[in-house]
ROGU-511554 format. One record per atom (N, C-alpha, C): residue number from 0; x, y, z. Coordinates in nm, 2 decimals. Layout:
+-----+--------+--------+--------+
| seq |      u |      v |      w |
+-----+--------+--------+--------+
| NUM |      X |      Y |      Z |
...
+-----+--------+--------+--------+
end
This chain:
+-----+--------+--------+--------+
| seq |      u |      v |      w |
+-----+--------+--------+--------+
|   0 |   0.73 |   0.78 |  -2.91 |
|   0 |   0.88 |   0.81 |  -2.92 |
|   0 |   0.95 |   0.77 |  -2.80 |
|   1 |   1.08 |   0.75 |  -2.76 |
|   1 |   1.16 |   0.71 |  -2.73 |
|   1 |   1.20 |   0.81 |  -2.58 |
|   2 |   1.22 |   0.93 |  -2.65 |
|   2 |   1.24 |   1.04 |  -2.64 |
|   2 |   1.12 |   1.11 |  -2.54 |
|   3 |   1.11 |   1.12 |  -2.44 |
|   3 |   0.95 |   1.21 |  -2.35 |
|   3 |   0.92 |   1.35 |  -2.37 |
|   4 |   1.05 |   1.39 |  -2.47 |
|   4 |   1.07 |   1.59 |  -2.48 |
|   4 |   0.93 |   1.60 |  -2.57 |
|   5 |   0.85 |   1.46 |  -2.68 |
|   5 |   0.75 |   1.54 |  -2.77 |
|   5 |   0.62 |   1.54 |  -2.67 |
|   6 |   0.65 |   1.40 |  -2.59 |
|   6 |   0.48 |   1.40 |  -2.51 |
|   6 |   0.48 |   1.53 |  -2.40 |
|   7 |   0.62 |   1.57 |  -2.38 |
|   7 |   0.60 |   1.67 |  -2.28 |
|   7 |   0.56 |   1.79 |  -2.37 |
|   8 |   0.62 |   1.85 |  -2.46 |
|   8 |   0.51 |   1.91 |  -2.60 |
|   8 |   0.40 |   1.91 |  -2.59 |
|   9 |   0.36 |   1.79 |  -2.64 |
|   9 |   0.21 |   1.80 |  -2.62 |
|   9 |   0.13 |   1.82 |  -2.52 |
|  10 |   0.17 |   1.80 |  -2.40 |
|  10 |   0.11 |   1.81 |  -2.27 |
|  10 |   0.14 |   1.96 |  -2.23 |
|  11 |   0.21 |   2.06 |  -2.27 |
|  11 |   0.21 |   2.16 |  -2.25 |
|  11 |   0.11 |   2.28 |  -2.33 |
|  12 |   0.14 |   2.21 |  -2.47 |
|  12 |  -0.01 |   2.27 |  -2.56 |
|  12 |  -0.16 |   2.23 |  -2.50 |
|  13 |  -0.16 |   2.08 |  -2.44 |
|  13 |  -0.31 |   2.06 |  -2.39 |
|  13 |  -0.28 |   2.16 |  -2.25 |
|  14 |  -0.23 |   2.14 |  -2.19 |
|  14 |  -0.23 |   2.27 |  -2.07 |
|  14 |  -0.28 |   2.40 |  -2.14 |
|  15 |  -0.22 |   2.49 |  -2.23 |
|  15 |  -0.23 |   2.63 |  -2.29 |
|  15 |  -0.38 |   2.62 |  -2.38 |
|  16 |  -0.43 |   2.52 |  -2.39 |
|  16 |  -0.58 |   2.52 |  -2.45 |
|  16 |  -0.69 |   2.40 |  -2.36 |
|  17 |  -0.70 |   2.41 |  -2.18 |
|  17 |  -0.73 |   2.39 |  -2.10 |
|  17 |  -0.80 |   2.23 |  -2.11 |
|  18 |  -0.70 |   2.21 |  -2.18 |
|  18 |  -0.73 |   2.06 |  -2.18 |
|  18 |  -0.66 |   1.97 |  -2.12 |
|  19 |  -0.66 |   1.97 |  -1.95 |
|  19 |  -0.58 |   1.92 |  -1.85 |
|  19 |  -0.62 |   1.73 |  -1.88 |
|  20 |  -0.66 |   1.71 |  -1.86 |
|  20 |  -0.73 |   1.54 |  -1.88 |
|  20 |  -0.66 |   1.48 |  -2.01 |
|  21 |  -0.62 |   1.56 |  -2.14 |
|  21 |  -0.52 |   1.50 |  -2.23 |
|  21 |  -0.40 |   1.56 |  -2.18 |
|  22 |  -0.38 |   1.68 |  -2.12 |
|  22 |  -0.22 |   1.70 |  -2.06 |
|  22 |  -0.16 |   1.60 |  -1.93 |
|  23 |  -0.28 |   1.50 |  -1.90 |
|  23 |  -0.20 |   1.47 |  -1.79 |
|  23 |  -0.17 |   1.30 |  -1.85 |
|  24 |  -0.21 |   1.27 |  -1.93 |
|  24 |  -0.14 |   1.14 |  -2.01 |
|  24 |  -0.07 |   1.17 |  -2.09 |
|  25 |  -0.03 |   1.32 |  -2.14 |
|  25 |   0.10 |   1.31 |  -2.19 |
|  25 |   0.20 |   1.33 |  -2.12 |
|  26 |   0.23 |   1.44 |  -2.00 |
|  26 |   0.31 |   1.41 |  -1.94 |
|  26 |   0.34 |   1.28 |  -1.87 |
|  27 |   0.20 |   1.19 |  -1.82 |
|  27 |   0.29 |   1.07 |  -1.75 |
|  27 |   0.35 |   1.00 |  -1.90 |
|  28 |   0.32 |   0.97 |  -1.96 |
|  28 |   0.37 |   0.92 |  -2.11 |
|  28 |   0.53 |   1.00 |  -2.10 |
|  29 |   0.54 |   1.15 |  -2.06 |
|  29 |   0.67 |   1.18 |  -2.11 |
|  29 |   0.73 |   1.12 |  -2.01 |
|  30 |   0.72 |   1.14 |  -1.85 |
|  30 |   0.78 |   1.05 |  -1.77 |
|  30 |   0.87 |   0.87 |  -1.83 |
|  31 |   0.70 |   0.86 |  -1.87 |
|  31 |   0.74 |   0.74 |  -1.90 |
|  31 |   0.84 |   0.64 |  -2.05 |
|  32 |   0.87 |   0.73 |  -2.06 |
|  32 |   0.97 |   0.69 |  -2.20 |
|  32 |   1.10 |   0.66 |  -2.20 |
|  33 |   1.10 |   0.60 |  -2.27 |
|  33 |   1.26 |   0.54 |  -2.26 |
|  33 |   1.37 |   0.63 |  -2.18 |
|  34 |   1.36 |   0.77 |  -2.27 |
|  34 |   1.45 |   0.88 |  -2.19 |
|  34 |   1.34 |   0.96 |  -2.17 |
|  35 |   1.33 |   0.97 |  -2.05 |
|  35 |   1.22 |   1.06 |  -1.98 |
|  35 |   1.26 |   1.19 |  -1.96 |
|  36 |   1.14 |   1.27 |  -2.01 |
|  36 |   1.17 |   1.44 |  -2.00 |
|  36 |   1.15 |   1.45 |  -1.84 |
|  37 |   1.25 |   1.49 |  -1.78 |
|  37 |   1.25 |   1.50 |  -1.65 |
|  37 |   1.17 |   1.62 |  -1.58 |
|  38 |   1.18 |   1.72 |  -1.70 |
|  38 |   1.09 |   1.84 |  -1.65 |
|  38 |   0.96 |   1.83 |  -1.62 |
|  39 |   0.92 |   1.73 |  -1.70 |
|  39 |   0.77 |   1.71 |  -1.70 |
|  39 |   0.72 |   1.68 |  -1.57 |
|  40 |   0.80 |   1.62 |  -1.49 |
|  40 |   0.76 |   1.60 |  -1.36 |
|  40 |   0.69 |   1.75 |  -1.27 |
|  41 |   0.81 |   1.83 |  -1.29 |
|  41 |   0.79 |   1.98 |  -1.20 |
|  41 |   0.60 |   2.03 |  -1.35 |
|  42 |   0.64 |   2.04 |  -1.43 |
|  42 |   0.53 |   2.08 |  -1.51 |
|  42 |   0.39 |   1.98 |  -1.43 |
|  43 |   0.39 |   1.86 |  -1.49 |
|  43 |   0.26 |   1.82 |  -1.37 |
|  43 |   0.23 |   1.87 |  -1.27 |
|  44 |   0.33 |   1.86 |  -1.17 |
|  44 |   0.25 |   1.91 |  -1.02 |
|  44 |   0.25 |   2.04 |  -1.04 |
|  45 |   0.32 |   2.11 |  -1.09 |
|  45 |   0.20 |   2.27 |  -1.13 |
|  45 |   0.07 |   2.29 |  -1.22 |
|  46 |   0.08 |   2.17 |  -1.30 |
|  46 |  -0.08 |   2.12 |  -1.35 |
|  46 |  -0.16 |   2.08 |  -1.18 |
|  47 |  -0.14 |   2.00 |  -1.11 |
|  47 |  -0.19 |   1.95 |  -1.03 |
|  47 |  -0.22 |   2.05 |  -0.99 |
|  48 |  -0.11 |   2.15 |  -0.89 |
|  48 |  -0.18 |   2.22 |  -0.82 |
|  48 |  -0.27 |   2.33 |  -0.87 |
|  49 |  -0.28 |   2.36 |  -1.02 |
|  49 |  -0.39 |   2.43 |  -1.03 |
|  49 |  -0.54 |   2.34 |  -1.06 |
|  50 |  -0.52 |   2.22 |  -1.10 |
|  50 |  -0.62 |   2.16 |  -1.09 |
|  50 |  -0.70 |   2.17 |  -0.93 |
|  51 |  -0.62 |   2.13 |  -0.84 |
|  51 |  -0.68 |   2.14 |  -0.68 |
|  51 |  -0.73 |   2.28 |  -0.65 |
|  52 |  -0.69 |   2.38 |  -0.68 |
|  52 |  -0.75 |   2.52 |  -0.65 |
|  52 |  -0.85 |   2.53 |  -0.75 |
|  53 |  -0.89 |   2.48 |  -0.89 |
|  53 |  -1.01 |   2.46 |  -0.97 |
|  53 |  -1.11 |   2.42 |  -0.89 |
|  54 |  -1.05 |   2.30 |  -0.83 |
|  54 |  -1.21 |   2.20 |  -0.75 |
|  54 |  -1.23 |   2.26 |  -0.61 |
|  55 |  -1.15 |   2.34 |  -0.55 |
|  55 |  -1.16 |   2.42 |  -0.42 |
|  55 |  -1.25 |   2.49 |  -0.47 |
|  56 |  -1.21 |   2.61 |  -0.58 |
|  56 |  -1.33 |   2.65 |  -0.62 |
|  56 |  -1.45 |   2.64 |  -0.62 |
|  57 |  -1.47 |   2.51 |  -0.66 |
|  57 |  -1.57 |   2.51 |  -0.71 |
|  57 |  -1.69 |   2.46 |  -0.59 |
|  58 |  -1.60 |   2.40 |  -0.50 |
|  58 |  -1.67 |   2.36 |  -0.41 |
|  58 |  -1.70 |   2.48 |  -0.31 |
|  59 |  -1.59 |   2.59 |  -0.28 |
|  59 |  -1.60 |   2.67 |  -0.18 |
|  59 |  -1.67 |   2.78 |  -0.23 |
|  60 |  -1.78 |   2.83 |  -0.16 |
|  60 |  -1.82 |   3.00 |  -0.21 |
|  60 |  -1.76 |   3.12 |  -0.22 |
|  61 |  -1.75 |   3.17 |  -0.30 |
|  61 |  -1.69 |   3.35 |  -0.30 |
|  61 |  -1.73 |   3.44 |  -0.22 |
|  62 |  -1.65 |   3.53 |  -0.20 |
|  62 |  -1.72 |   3.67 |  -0.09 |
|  62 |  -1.86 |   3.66 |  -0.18 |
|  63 |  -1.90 |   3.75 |  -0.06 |
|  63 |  -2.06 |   3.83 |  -0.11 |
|  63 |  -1.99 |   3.92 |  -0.21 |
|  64 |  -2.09 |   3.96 |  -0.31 |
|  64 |  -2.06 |   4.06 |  -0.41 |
|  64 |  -2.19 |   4.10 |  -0.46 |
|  65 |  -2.21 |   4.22 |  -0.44 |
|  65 |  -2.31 |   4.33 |  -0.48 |
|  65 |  -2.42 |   4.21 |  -0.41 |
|  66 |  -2.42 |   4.20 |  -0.28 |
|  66 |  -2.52 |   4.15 |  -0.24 |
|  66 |  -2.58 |   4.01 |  -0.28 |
|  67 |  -2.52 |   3.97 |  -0.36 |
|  67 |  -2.53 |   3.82 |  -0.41 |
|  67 |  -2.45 |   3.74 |  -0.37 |
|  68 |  -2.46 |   3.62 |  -0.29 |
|  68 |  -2.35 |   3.50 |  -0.32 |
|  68 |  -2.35 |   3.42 |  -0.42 |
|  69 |  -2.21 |   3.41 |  -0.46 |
|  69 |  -2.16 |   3.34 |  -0.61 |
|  69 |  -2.07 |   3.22 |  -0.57 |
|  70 |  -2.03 |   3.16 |  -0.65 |
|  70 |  -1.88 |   3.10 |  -0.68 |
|  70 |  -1.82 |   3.23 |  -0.72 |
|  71 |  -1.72 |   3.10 |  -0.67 |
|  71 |  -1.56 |   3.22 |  -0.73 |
|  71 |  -1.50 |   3.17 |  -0.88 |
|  72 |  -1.55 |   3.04 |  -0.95 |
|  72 |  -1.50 |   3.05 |  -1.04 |
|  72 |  -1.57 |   3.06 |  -1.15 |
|  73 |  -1.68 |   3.11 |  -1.14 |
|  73 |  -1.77 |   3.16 |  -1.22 |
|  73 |  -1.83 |   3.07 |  -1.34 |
|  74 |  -1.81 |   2.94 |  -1.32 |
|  74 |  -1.83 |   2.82 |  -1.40 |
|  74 |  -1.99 |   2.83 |  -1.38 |
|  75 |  -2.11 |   2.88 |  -1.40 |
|  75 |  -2.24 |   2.85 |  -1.37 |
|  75 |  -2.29 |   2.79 |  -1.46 |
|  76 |  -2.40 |   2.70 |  -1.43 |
|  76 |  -2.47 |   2.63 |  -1.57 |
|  76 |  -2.63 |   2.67 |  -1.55 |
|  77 |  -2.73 |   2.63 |  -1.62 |
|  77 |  -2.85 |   2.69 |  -1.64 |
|  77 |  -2.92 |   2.64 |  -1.57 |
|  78 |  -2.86 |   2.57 |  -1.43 |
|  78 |  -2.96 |   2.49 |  -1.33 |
|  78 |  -2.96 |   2.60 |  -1.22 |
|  79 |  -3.05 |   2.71 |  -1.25 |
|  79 |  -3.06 |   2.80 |  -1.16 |
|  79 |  -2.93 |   2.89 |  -1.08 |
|  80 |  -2.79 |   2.90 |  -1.16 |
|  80 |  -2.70 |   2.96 |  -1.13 |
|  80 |  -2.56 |   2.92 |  -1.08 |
|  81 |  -2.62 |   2.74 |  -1.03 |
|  81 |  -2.51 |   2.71 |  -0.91 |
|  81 |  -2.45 |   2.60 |  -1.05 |
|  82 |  -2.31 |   2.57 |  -1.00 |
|  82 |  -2.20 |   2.50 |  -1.04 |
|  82 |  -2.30 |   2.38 |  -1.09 |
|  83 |  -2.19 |   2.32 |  -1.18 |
|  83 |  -2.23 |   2.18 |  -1.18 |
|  83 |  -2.21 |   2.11 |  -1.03 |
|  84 |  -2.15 |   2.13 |  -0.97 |
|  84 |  -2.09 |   2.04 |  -0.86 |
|  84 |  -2.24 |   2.05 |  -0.77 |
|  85 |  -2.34 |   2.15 |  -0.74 |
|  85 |  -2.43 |   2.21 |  -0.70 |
|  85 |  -2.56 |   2.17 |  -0.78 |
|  86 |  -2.57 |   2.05 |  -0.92 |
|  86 |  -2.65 |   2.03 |  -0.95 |
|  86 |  -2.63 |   1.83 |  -0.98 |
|  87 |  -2.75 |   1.80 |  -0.95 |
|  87 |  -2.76 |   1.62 |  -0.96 |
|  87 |  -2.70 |   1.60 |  -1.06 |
|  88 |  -2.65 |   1.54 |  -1.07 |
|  88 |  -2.58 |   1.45 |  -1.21 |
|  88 |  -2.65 |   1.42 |  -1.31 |
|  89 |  -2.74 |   1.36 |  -1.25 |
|  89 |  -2.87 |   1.39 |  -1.39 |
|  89 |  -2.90 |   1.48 |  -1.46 |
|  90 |  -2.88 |   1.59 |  -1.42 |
|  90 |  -2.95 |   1.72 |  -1.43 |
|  90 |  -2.84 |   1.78 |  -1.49 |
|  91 |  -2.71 |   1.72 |  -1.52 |
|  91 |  -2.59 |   1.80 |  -1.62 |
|  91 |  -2.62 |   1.76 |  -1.76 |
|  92 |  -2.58 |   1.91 |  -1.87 |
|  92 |  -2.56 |   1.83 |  -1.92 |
|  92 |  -2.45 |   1.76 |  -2.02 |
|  93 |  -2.46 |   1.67 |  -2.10 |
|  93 |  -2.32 |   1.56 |  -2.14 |
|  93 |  -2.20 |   1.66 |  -2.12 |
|  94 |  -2.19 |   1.79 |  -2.16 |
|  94 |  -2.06 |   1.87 |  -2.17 |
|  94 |  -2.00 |   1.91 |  -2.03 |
|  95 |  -2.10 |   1.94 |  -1.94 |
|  95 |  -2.09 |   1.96 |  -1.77 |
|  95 |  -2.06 |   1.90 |  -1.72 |
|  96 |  -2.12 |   1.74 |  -1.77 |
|  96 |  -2.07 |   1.59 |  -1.65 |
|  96 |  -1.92 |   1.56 |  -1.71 |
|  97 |  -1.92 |   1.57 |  -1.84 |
|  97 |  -1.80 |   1.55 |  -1.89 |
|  97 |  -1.66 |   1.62 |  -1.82 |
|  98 |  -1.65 |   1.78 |  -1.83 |
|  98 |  -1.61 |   1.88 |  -1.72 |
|  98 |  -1.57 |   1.81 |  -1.59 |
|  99 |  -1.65 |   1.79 |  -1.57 |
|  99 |  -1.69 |   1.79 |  -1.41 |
|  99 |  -1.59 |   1.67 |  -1.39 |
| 100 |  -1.60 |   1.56 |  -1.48 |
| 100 |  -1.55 |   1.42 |  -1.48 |
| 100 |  -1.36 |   1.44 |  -1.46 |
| 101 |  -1.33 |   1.56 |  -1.58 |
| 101 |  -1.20 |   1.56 |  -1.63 |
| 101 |  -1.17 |   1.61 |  -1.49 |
| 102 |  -1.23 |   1.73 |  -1.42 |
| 102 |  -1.18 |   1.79 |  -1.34 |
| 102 |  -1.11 |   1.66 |  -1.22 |
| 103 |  -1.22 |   1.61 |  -1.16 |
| 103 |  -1.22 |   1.49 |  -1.08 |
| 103 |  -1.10 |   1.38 |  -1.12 |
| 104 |  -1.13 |   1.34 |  -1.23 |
| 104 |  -1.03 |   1.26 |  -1.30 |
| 104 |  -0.88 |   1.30 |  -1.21 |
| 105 |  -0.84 |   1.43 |  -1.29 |
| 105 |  -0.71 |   1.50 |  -1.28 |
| 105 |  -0.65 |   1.49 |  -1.13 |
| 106 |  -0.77 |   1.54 |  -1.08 |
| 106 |  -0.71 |   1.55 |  -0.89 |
| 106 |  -0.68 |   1.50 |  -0.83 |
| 107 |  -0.79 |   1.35 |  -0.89 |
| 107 |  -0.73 |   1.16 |  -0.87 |
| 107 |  -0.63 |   1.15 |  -0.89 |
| 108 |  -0.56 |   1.17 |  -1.00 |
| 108 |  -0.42 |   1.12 |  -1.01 |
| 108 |  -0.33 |   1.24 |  -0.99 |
| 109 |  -0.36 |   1.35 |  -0.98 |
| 109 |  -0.25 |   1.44 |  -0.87 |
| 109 |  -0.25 |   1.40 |  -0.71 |
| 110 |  -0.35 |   1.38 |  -0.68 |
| 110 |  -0.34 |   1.32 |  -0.53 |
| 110 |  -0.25 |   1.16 |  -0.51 |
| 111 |  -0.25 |   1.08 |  -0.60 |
| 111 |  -0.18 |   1.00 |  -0.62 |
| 111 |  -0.08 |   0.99 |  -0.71 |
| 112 |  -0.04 |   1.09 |  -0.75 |
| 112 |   0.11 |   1.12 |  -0.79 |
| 112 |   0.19 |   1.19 |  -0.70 |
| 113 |   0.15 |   1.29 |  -0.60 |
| 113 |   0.24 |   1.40 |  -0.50 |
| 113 |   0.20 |   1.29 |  -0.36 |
| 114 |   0.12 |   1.20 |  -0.38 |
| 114 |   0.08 |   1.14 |  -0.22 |
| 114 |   0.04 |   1.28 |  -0.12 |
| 115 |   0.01 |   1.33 |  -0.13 |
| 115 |  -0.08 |   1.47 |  -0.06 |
| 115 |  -0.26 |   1.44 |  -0.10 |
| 116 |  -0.28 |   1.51 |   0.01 |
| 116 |  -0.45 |   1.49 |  -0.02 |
| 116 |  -0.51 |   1.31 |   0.00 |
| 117 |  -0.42 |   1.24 |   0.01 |
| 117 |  -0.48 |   1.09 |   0.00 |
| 117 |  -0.60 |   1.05 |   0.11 |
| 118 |  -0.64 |   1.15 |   0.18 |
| 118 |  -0.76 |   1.14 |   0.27 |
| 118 |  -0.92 |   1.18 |   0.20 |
| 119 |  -0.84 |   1.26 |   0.06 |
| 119 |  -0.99 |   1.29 |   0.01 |
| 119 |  -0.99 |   1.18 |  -0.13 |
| 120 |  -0.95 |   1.06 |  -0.08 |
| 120 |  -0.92 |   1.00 |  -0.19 |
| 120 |  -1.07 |   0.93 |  -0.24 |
| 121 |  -1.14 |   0.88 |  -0.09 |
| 121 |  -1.23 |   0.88 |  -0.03 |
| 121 |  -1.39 |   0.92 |  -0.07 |
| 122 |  -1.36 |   1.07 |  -0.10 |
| 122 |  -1.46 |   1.21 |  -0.10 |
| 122 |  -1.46 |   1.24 |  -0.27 |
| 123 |  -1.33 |   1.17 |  -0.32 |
| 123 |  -1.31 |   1.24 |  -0.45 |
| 123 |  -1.36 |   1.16 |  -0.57 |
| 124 |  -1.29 |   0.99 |  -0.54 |
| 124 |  -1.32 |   0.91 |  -0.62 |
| 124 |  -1.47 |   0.81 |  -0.67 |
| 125 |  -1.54 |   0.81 |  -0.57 |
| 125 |  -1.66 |   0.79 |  -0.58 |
| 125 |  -1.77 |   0.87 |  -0.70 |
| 126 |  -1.81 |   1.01 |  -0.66 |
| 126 |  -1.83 |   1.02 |  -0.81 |
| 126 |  -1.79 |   1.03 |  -0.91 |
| 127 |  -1.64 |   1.08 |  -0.88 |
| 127 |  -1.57 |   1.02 |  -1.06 |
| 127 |  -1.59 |   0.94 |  -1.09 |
| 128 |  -1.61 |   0.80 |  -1.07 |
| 128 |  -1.62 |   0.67 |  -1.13 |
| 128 |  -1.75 |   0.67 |  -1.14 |
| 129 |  -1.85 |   0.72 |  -1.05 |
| 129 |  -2.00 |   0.73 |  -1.10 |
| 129 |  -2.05 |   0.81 |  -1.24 |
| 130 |  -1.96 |   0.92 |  -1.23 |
| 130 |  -1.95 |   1.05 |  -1.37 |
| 130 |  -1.91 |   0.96 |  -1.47 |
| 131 |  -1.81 |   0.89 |  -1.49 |
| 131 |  -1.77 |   0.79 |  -1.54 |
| 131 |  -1.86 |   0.70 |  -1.61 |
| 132 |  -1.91 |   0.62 |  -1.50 |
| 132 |  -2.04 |   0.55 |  -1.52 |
| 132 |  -2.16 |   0.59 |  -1.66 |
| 133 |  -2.19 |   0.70 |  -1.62 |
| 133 |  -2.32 |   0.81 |  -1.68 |
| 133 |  -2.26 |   0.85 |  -1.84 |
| 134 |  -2.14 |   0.86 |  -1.83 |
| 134 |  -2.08 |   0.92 |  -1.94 |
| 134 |  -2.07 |   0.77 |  -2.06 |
| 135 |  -2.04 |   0.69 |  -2.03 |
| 135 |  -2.01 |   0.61 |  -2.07 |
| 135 |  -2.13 |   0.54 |  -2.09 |
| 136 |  -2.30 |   0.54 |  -1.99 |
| 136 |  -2.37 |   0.52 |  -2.04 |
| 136 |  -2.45 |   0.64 |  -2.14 |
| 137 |  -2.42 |   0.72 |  -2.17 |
| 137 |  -2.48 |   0.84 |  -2.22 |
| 137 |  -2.42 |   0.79 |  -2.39 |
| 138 |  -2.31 |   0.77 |  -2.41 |
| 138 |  -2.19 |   0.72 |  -2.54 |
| 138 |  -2.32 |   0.59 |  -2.56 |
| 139 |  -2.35 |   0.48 |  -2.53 |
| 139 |  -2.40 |   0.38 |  -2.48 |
| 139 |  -2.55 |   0.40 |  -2.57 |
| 140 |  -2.63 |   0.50 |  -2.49 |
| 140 |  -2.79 |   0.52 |  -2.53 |
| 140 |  -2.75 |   0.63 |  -2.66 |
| 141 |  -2.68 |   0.71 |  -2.71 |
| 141 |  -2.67 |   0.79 |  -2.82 |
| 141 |  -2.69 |   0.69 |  -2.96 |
| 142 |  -2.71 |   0.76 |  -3.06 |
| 142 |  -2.68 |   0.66 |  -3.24 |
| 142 |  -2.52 |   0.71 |  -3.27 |
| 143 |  -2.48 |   0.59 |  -3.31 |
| 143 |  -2.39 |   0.59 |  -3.37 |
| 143 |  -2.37 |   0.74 |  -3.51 |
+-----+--------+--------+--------+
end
């Protein structure tokens, strides 16, 4: 459409059913349209910035709690308790690396949409394009 008010729509429904990685091509999509929903701008970088407190998470440990250390975002997978981010790539599985991929994806292009963060551009991009890689060969070795 012409008009960026439906892709901003849609990118607010993939937001409200945590599907940040289709919300953030629709909002650049609403940006980008003939008449651009201008709101969509401020809606992104509040996408963004919760994307970047996701991957903080995930990376940073939680208080001790009942004597255990955890994450704080409680994302664990069956590789002995710890995050995907905490387990080989190999060792995810397709739905984890997939996750793991969107999350990365998203922070790529928030970091290069606000120009903030462009030092972990570095630290960030490399496995995403490797997750990338894996995913794309996983699509690749499956049957049709």
């Amino acid at each position: 459409p012409d008009n960026g008010n439906a892709h901003n729509q849609l990118a607010v429904l993939a937001v409200y059913q945590g599907r940040e990685f289709e919300a953030t091509y629709h909002y650049f999509r609403s940006l980008a349209a003939k008449q651009p929903f201008m709101s969509a701008r401020e809606n992104l970088i509040s996408m963004f910035e919760k994307n970047r407190q996701k991957l903080q998470e995930m990376v940073s440990p939680s208080p001790v709690t009942n004597g255990k250390a955890g994450r704080s975002n409680g994302h664990k997978n069956a590789h002995h308790g710890h995050t995907p981010l905490d387990t080989p790539e190999d060792e995810l599985t397709a739905e984890e690396l997939l996750d793991l991929f969107c999350v990365g994806f998203v922070r790529l292009h928030g970091i290069l949409f606000t120009k903030t963060g462009v030092e972990l551009l570095e630290t960030i991009a490399p496995p995403t394009l490797r997750q990338l890689g894996l995913i794309v060969a996983q699509k690749n070795d499956s049957p049709n």
